[in-house]
N, C-alpha and C positions, 0 to 999 in steps of 0.2 A: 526501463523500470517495469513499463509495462509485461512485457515478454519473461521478466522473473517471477515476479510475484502469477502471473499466469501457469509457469510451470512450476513453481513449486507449491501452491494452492487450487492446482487444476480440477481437483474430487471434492473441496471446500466451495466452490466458487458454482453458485447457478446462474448469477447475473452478471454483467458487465455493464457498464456502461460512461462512457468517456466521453465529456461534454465539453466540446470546444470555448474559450472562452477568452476575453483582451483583456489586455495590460498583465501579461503574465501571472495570471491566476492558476495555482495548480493545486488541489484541495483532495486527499484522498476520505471517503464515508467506506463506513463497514454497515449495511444497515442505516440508523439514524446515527451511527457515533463517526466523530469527527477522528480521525487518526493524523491527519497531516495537512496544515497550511501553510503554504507557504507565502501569505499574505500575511499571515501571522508573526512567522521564523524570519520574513525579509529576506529567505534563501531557498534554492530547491533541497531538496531530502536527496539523504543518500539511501541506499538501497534499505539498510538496519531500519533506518528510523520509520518507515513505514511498513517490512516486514512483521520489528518487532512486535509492536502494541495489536496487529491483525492476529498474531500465534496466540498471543496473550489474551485476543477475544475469545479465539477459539478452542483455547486451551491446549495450544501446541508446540513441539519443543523444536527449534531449530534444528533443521537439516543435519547431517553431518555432511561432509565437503571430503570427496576422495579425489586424492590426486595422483 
């Protein structure tokens, strides 16, 4: 998850930071907004679900995908 959202928000993105943490806590912030818990959800995020709402901070449109 990490290595996506890195490449596809690499010119969006000036900080990083991934903070280890127990009992499977995995909580993605844009800033002070909360984008994804999954303390919350009771399950990990798939790729969209924390994509989306980050495009949507920064007012940007999904990729297109060549195959």
């Amino acid at each position: 998850m990490a290595e996506g959202l890195l490449n596809e928000f690499e010119f969006d993105i000036d900080d990083l930071t991934l903070i280890p943490s127990k009992g499977g806590v995995f909580e993605v912030t844009l800033g002070e907004t909360l984008v994804y818990s999954k303390l919350e959800t009771e399950r990990h995020a798939e790729y969209e679900e924390v994509a989306a709402p980050i495009r949507e901070i920064l007012g940007k449109s999904a990729p297109e995908h060549t195959h």
